[in-house]
N, C-alpha and C positions, 0 to 999 in steps of 0.2 A: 495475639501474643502478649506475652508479658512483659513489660520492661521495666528493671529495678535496677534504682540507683547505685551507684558506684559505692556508697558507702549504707547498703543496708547493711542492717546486722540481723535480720531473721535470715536465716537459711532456707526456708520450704522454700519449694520453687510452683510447686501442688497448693489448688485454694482445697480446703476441705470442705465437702458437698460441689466441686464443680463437675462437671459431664465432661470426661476426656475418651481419648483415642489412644491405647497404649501398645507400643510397636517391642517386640521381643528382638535380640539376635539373629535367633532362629527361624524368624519370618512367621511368625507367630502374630497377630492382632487380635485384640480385643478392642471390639465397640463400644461408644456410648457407658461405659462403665462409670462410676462415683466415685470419687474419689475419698476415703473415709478417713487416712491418715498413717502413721506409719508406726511398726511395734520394732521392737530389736529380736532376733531369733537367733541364736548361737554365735552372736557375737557379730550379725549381719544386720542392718538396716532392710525391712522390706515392708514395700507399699503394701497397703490395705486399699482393697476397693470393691465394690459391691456392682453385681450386673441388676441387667431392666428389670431380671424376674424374681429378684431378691438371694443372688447368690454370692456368695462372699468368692472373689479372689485376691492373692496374696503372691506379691512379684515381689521379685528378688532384687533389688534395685542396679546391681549389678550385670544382669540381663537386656535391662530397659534399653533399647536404641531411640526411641523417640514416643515422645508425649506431644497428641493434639490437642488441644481446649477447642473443646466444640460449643457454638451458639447461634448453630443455623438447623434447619429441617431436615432429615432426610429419606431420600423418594420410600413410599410405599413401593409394595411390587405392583398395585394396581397402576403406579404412575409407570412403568416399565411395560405394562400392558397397553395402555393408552398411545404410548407412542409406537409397539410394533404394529396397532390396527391402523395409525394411522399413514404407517409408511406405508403399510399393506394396499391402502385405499389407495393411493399417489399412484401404487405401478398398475393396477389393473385396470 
């Protein structure tokens, strides 16, 4: 998490280029997306971010209920595989 002093004066609260988790209203998530920066669009502020595969998304800042800053791993399916054979083995 981020934590900014009582008296900054930048306002982003977004690093540009860092890997977040960004949570919609609407129970909406998107992963691991970039975060690129922000344009103005009819007189609205909206995030700019790019996913893993190179695709541009574009949230309405107003929308956003919560932003993660991610800096950890997360499981393959293969590691999700590994654990049901091994639960599998334990009961039989």
């Amino acid at each position: 998490m981020k934590i900014l002093p009582l008296n900054a004066n930048d306002n982003e609260i977004l690093t540009e280029g860092q890997e977040y988790n960004i949570g919609q209203n609407d129970g909406k998530i998107f992963n691991r997306v970039i975060f690129k920066g922000t344009k103005n669009f009819c007189g609205k502020n909206m995030m700019c971010l790019e996913t893993e595969d190179g695709r541009q998304l574009t949230v309405n800042v107003s929308y956003n209920s919560f932003t993660i800053e991610e800096h950890g791993q997360f499981p393959s399916p293969d590691d999700f595989k590994n654990q049901k054979n091994k639960g599998d083995s334990n009961n039989g």
